[in-house]
VOMISE-71228 format. One record per residue: residue in three letters; x, y, z of N, C-alpha, C in turn. Coordinates in steps of 0.1 Angstrom, whole numbers. Layout:
<sites>
SITE  ALA  X  Y  Z  X  Y  Z  X  Y  Z
...
</sites>
This chain:
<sites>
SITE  UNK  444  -74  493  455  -80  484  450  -93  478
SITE  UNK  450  -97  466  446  -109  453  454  -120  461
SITE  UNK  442  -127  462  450  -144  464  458  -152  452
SITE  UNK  468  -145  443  468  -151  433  477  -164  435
SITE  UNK  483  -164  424  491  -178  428  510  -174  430
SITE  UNK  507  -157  429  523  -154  433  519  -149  451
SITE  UNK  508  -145  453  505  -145  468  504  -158  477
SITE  UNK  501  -163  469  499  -181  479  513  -184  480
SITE  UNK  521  -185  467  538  -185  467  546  -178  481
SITE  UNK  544  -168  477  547  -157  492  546  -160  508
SITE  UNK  530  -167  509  529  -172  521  538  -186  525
SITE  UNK  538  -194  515  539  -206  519  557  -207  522
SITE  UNK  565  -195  510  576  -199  520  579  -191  531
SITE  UNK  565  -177  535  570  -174  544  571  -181  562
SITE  UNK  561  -192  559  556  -199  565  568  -213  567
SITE  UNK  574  -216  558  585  -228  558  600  -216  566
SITE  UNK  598  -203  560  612  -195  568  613  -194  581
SITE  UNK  596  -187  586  594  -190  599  599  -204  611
SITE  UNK  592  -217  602  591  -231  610  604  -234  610
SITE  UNK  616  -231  598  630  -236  597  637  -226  611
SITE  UNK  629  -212  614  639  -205  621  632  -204  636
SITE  UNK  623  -217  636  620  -220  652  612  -211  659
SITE  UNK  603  -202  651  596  -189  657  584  -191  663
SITE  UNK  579  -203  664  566  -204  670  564  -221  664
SITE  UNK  553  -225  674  544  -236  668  540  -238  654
SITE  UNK  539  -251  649  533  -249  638  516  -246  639
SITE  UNK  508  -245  650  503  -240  648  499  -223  654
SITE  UNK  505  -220  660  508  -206  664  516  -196  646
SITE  UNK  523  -202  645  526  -195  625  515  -195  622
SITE  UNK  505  -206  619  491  -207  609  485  -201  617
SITE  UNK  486  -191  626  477  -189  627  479  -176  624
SITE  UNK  493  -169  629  498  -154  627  496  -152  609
SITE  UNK  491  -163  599  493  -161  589  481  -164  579
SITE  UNK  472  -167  587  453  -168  589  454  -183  577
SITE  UNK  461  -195  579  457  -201  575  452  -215  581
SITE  UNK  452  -225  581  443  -237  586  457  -245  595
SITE  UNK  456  -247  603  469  -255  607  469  -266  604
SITE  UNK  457  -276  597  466  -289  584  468  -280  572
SITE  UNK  468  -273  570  471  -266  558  487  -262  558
SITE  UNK  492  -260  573  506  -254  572  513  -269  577
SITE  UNK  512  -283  581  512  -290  576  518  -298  563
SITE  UNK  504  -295  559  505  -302  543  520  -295  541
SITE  UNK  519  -281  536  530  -272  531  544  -277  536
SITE  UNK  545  -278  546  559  -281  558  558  -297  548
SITE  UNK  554  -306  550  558  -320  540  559  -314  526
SITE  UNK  554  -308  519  556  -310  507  570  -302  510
SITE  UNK  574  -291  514  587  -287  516  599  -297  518
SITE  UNK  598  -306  529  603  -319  530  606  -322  520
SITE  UNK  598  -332  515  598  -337  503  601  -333  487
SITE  UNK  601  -321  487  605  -314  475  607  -303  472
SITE  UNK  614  -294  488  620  -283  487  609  -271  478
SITE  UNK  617  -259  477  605  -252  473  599  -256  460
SITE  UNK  602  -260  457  598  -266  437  587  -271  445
SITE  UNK  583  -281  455  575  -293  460  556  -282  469
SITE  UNK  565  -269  469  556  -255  472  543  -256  462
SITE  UNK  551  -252  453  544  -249  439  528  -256  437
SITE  UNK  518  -246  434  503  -253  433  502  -263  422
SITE  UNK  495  -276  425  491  -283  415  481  -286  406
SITE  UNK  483  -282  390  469  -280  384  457  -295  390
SITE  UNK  447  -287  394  434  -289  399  428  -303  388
SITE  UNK  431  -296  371  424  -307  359  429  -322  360
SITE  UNK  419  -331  358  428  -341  354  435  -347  347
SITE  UNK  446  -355  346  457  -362  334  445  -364  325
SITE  UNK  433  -371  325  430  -377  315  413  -374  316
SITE  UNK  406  -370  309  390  -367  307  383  -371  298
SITE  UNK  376  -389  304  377  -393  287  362  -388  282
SITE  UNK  355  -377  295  343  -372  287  343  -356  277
SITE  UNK  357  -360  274  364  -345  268  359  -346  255
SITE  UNK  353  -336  249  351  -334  234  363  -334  225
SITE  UNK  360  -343  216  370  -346  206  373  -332  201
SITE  UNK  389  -330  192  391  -323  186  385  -317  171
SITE  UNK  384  -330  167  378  -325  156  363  -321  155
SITE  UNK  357  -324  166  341  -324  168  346  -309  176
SITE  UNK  356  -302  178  355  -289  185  355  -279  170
SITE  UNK  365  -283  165  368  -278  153  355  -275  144
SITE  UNK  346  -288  142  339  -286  131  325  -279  142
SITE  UNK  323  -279  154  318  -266  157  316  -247  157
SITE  UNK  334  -249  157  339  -236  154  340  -234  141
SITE  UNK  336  -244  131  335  -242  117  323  -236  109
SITE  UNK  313  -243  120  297  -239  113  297  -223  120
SITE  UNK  302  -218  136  298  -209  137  303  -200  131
SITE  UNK  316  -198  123  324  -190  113  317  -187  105
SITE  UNK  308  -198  97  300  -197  88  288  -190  86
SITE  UNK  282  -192  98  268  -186  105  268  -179  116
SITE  UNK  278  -171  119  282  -163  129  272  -159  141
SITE  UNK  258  -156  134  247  -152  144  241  -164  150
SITE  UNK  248  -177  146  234  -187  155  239  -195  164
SITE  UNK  229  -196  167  231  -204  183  230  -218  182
SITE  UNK  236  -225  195  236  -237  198  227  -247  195
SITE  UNK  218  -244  190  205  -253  189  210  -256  171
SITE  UNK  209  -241  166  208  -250  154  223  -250  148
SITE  UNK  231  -250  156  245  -254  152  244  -268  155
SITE  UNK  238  -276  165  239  -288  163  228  -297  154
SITE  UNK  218  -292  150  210  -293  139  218  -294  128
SITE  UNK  232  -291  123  232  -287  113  244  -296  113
SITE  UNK  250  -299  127  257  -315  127  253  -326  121
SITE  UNK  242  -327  131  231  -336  130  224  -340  114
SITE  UNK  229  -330  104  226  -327  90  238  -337  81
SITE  UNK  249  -338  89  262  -338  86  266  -353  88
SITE  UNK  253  -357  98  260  -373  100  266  -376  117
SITE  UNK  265  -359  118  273  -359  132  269  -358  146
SITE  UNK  268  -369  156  266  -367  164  267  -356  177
SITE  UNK  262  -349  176  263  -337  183  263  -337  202
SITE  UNK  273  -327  209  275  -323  221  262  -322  229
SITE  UNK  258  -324  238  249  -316  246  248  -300  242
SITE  UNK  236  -293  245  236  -278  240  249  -267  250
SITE  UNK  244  -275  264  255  -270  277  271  -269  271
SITE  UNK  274  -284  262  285  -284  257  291  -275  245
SITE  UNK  283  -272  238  285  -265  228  286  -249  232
SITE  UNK  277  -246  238  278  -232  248  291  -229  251
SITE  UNK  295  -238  260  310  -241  267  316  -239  256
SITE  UNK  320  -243  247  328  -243  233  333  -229  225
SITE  UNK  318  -224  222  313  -214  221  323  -203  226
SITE  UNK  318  -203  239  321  -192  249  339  -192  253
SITE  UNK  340  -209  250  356  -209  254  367  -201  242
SITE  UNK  359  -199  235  368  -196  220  362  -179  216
SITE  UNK  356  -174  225  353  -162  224  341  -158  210
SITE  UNK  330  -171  205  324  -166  201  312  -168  207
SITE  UNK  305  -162  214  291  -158  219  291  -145  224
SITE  UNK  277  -139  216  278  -127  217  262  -127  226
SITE  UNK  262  -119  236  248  -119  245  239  -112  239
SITE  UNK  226  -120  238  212  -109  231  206  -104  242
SITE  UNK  198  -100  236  188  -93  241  178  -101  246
SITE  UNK  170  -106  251  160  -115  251  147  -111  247
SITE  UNK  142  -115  243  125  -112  232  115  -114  245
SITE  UNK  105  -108  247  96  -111  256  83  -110  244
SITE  UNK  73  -121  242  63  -125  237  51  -127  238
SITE  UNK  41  -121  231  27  -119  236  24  -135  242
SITE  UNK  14  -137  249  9  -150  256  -2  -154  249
SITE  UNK  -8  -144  243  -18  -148  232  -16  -148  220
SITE  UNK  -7  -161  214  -6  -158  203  -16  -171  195
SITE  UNK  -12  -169  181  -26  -174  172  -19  -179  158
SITE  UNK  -19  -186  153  -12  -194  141  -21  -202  130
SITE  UNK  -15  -198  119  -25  -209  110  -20  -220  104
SITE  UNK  -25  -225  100  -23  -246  97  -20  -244  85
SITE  UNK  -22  -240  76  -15  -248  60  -9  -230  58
SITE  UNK  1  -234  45  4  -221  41  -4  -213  28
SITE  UNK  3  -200  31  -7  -190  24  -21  -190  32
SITE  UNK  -24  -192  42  -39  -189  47  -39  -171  54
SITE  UNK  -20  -169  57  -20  -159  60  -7  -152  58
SITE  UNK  -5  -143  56  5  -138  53  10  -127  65
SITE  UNK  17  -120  66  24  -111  74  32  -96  63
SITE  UNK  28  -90  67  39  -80  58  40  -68  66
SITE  UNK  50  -62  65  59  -49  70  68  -41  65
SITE  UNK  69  -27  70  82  -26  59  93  -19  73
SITE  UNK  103  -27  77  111  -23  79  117  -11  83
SITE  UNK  122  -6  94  134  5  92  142  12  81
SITE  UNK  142  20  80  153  26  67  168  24  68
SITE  UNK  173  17  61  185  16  58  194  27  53
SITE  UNK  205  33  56  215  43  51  230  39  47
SITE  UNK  230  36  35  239  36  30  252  43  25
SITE  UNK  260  41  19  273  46  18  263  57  5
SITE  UNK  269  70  1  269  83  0  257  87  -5
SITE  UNK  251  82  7  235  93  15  225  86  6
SITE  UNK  228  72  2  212  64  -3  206  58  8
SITE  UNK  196  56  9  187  50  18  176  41  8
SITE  UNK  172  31  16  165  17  12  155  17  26
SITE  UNK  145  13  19  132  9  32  128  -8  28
SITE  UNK  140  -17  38  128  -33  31  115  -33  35
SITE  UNK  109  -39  27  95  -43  25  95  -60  26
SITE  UNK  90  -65  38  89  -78  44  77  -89  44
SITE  UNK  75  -100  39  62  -106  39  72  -118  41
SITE  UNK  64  -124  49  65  -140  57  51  -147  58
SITE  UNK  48  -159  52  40  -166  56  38  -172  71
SITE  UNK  26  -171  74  23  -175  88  25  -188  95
SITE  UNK  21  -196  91  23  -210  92  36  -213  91
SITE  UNK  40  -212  79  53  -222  79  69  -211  78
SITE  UNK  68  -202  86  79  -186  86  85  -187  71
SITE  UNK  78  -195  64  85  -192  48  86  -176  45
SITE  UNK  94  -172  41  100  -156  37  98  -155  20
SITE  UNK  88  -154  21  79  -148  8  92  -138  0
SITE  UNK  97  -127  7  104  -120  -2  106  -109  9
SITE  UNK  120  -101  2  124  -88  10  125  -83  5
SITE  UNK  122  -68  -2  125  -58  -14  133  -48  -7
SITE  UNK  139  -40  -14  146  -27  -11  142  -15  -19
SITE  UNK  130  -10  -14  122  1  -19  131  11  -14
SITE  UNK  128  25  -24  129  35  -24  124  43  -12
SITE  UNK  112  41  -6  102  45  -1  90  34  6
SITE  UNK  84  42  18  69  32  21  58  37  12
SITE  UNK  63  41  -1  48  51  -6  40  35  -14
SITE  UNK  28  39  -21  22  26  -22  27  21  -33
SITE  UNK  29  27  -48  36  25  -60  46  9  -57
SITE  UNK  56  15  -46  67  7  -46  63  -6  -38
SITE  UNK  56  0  -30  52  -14  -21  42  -20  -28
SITE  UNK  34  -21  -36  28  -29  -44  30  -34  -54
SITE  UNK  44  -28  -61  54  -31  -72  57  -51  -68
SITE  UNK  61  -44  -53  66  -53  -43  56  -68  -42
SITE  UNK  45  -66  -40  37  -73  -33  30  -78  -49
SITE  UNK  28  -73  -55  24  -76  -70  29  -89  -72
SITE  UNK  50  -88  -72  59  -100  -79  56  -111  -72
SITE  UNK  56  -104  -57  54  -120  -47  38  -130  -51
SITE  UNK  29  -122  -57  20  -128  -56  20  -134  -69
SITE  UNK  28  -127  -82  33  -137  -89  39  -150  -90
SITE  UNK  50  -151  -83  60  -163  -72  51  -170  -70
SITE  UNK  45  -169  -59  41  -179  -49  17  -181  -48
SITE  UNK  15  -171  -58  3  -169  -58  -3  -164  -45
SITE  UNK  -21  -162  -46  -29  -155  -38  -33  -157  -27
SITE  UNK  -26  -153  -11  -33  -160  -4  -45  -156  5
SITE  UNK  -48  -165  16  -63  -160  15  -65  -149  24
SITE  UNK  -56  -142  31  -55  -132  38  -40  -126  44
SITE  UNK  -42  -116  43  -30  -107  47  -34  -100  59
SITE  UNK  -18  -101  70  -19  -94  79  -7  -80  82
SITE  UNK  -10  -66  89  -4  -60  88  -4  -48  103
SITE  UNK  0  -36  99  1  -28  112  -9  -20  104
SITE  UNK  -10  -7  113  -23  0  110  -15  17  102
SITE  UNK  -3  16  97  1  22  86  -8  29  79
SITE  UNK  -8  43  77  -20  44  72  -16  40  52
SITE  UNK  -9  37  50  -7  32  39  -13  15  37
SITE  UNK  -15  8  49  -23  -3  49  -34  -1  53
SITE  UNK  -42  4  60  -54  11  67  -55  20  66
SITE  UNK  -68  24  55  -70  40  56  -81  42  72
SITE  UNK  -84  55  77  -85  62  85  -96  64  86
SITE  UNK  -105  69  76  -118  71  68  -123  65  61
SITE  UNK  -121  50  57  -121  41  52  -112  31  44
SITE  UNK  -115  24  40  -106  8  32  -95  21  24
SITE  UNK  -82  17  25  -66  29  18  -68  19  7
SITE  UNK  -57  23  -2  -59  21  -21  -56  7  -15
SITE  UNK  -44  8  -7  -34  -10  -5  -50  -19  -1
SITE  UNK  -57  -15  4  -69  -30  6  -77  -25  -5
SITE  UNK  -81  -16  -9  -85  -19  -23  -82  -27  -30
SITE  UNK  -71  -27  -36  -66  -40  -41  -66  -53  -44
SITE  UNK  -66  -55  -26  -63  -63  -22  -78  -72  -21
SITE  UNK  -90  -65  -17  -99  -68  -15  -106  -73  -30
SITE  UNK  -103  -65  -43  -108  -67  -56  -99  -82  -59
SITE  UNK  -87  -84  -51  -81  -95  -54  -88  -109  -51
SITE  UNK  -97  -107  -41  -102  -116  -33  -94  -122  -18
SITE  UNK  -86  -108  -16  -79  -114  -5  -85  -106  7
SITE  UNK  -84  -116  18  -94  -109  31  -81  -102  42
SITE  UNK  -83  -85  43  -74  -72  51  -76  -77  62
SITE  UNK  -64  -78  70  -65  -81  87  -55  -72  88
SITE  UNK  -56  -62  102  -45  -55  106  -50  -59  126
SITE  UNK  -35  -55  131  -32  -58  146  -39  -42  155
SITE  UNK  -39  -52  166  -48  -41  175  -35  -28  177
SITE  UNK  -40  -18  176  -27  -5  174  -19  -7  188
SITE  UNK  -11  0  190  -1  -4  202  2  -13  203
SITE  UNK  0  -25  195  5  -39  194  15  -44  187
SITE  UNK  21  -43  185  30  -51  175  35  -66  178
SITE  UNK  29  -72  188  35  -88  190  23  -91  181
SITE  UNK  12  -89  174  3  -93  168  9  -101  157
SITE  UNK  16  -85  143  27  -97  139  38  -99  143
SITE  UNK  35  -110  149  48  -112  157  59  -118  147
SITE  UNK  50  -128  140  61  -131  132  72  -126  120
SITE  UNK  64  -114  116  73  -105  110  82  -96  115
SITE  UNK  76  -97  132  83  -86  137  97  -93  137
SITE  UNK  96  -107  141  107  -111  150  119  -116  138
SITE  UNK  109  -116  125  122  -118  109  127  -105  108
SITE  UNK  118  -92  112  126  -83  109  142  -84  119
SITE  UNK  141  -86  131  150  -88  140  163  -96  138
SITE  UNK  159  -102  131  166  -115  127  172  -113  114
SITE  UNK  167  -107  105  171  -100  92  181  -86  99
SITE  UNK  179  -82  106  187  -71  113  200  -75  119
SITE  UNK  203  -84  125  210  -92  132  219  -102  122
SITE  UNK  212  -109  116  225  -115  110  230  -111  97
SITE  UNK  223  -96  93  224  -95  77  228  -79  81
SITE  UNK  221  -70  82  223  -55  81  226  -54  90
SITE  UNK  230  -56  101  242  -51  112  254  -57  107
SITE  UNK  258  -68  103  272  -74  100  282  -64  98
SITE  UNK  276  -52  88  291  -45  83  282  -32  75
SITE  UNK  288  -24  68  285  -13  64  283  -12  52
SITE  UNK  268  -13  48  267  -16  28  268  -1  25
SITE  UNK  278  -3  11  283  7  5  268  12  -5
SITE  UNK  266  1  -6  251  5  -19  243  -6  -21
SITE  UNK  234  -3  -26  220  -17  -30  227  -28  -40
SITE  UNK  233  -21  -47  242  -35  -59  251  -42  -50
SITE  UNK  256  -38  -36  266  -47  -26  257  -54  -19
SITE  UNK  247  -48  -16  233  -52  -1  228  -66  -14
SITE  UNK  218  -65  -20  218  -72  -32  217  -87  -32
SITE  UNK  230  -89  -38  234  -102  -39  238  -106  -26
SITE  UNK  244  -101  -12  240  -111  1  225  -112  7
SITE  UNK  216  -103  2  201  -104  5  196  -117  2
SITE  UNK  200  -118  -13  193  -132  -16  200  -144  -12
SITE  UNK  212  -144  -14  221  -154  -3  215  -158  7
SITE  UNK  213  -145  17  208  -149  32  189  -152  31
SITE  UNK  181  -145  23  167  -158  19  169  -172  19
SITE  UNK  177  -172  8  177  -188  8  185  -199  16
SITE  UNK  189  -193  22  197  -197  41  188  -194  48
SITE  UNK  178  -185  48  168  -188  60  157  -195  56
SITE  UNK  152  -195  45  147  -207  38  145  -218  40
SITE  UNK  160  -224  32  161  -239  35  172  -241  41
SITE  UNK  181  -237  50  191  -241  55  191  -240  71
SITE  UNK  184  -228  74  184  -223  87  174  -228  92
SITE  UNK  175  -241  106  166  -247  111  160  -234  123
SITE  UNK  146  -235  120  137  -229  129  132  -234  141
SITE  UNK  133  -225  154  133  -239  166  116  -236  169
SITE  UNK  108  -230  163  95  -228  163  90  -238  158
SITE  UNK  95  -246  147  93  -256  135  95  -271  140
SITE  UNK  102  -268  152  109  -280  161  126  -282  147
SITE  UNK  130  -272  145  140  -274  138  140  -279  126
SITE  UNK  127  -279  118  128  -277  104  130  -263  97
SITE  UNK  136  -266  89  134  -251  76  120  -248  71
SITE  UNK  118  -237  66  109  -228  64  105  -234  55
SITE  UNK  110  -241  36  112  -244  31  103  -257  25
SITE  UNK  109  -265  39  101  -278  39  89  -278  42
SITE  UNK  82  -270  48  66  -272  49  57  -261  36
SITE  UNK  66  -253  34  59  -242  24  54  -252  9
SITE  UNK  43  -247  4  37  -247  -10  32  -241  -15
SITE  UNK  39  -234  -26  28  -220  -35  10  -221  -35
SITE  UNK  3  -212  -32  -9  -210  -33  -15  -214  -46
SITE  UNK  -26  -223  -46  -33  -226  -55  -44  -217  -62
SITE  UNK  -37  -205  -62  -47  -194  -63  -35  -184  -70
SITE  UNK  -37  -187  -84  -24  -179  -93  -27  -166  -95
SITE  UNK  -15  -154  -95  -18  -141  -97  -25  -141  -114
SITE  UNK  -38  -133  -111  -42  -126  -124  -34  -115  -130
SITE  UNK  -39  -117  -144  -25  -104  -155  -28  -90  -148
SITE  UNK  -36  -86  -144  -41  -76  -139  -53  -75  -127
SITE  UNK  -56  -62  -120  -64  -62  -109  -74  -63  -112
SITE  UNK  -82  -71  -113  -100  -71  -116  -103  -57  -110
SITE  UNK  -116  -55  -118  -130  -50  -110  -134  -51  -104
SITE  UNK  -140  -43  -94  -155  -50  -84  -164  -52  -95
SITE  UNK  -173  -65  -92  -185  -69  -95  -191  -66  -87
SITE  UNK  -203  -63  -87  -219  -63  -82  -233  -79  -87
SITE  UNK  -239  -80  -82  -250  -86  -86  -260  -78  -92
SITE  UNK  -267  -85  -104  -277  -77  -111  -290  -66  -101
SITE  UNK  -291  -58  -105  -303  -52  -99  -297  -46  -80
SITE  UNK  -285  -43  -82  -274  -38  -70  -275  -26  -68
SITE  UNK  -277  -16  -64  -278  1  -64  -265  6  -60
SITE  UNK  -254  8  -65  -242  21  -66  -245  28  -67
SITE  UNK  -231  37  -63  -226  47  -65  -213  49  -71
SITE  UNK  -206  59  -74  -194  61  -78  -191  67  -66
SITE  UNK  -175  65  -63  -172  77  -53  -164  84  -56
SITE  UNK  -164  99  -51  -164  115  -58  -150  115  -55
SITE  UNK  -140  125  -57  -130  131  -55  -125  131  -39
SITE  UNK  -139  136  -29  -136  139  -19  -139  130  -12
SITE  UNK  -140  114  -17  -139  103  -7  -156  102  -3
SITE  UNK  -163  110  -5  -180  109  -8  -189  102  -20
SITE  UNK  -198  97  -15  -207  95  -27  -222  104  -21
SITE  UNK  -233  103  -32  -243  112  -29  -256  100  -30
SITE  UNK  -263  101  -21  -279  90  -22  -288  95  -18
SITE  UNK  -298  96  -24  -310  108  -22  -307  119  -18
SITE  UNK  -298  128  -29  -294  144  -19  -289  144  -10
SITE  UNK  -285  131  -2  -273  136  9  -264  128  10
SITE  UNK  -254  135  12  -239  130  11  -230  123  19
SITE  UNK  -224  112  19  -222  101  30  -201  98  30
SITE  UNK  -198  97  35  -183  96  36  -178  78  34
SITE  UNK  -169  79  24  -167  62  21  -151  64  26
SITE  UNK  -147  74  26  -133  72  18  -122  72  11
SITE  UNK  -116  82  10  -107  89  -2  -100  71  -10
SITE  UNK  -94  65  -2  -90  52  -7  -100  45  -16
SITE  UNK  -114  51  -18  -121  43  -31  -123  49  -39
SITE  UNK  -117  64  -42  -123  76  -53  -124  66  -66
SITE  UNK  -133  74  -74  -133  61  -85  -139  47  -87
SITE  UNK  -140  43  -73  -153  30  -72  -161  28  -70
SITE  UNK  -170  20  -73  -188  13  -72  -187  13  -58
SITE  UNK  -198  19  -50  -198  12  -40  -212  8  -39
SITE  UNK  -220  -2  -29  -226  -10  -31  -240  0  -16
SITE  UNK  -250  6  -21  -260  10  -9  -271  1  -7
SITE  UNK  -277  3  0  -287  -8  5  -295  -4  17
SITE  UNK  -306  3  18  -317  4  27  -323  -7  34
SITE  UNK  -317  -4  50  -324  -17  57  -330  -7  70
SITE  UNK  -344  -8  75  -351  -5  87  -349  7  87
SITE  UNK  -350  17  85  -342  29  79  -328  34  84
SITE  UNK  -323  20  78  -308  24  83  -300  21  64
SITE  UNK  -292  28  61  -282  32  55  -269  18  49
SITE  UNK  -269  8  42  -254  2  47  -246  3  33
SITE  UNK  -234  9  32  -229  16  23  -217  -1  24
SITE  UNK  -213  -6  11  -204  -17  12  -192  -18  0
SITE  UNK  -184  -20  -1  -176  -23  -11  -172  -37  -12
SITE  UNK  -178  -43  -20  -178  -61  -22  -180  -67  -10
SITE  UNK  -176  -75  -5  -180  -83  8  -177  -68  24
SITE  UNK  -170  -57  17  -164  -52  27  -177  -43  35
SITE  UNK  -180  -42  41  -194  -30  49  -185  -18  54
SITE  UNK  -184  -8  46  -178  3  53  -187  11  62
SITE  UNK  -198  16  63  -204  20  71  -221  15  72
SITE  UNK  -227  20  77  -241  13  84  -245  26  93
SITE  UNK  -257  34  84  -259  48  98  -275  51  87
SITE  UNK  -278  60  94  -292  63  98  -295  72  79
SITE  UNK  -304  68  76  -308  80  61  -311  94  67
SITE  UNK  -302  98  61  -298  115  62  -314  119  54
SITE  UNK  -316  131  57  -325  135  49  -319  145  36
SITE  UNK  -327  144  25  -323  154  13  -318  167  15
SITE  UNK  -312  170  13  -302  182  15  -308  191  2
SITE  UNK  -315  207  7  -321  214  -7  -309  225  -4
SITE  UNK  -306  228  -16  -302  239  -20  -308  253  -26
</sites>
């Protein structure tokens, strides 16, 4: 049976009906009634003194709490989190603190939070131990493309994600059609217009970022650009971690909210929510600065178009064939369908083989001998 406070009611006058009608000791009742014999006591005085009304439990709180949070300091917490629905305590009071306003302890704000029924429980992130970061921006980039999105009457969108490393500045989100390469380098093209070249890009092993059999068109590119291909060890994804964890975060406060009818709805809160995670949304990686404030465009502006590979004078190429081959002395060597169409760079060392595409060394193997037909 619930100890509530109509059960404690129940005992205590059954306990004053008892003592009035002579049935036992006052401590022989507390005891037939498993409670403490100063306990039945206490009850028997307050009866005294104030009849059953004087029964009745007395709230526990005190008259006065002068470490109580002001009202309006409750209020303009429950204001920001209206506003920013998905964040937490940390940078809700960051954003006091923005305001002029001395801010709660975090414990306090929690409490607040929780008292008013907005805290919603995550999930908690568990995080590689080895992780690795660069110092100025644009030294590295991050890119991904996202989950597919499904929209209202059967469109789907795949974002396409790039975050700089250093400073989680958010380069850009696109809403491609597809992960084919067209669109994602449509993608990657504008950003590098924006914000210019930086000196390396990191990714997953997609075979649309990694070819298989050699450098895929996407490092082609990328490599004629002068930018240096990094991809994560496979089964890894904490590698990019940092894009993993914007994709998360892009999922959570933007495309879970509610149900986009179409890309012209998705849209205009996409770019809304950039520039709120940007410059508004303090990052507690940052020690609670914005993305914003540390970022500076690359001093390495997009060219009108993709250069050429160059070679150095007196260089020995090839062209490579249709089938991802090129041919050197009569025998035929595998580069990689991702360079059909390009110079690649040979070079006889010790009688070994090193086949290269600009700084890149795709393979290094033994001189085949002439192949007669």
């Amino acid at each position: 049976m619930p100890r509530g406070q109509e059960y404690c009611m129940c005992i205590r006058k059954l306990l004053i009906a008892r003592y009035l009608k002579g049935e036992g000791s006052v401590a022989s009742l507390a005891r037939d009634l498993g409670i403490h014999r100063s306990t039945a006591h206490i009850w028997i005085r307050q009866y005294i003194t104030g009849g059953y009304d004087g029964l009745k439990p007395t709230p526990r709180h005190p008259h006065h709490s002068p470490r109580r949070t002001e009202d309006w300091l409750v209020a303009s917490i429950i204001r920001l989190q209206q506003m920013y629905p998905r964040w937490g305590a940390r940078k809700l009071m960051h954003l006091l603190e923005t305001e002029g306003v001395e801010p709660p302890s975090e414990r306090t704000v929690n409490r607040i939070l929780k008292r008013n029924g907005l805290v919603k429980k995550l999930e908690r992130r568990t995080e590689s131990l080895s992780r690795f970061e660069r110092c100025s921006p644009n030294e590295l980039w991050q890119m991904d493309h996202k989950r597919s999105l499904h929209l209202g009457y059967g469109e789907r969108v795949v974002p396409f994600v790039v975050v700089d490393d250093a400073t989680r500045f958010l380069i850009g989100v696109d809403l491609n059609p597809d992960k084919g390469l067209e669109s994602t380098w449509s993608s990657l093209w504008s950003f590098f217009g924006a914000y210019g070249l930086p000196e390396a890009i990191l990714s997953d092993n997609a075979h649309l970022f990694a070819g298989h059999d050699g450098p895929s068109q996407m490092e082609v590119r990328l490599i004629r650009l002068g930018i240096k291909v990094l991809h994560g060890r496979v089964g890894h994804p904490q590698t990019q971690g940092k894009v993993e964890r914007l994709n998360g975060t892009l999922e959570y406060e933007l495309f879970s909210l509610r149900h986009w009818r179409c890309v012209n709805e998705l849209k205009p809160a996409l770019v809304d929510w950039i520039n709120t995670y940007n410059f508004l949304r303090p990052h507690e990686a940052l020690d609670m600065a914005v993305p914003g404030s540390n970022y500076l465009p690359s001093r390495r502006p997009r060219p009108d178009e993709v250069p050429s590979m160059a070679y150095p004078e007196n260089t020995t190429t090839r062209v490579v064939g249709s089938d991802g081959r090129i041919t050197y002395r009569g025998a035929r060597y595998e580069v990689g369908r991702g360079l059909v169409g390009e110079k690649v760079s040979v070079r006889e060392s010790d009688m070994l083989l090193e086949i290269s595409y600009g700084h890149l060394l795709i393979t290094k193997c033994g001189i085949r001998p002439k192949r007669f037909h």
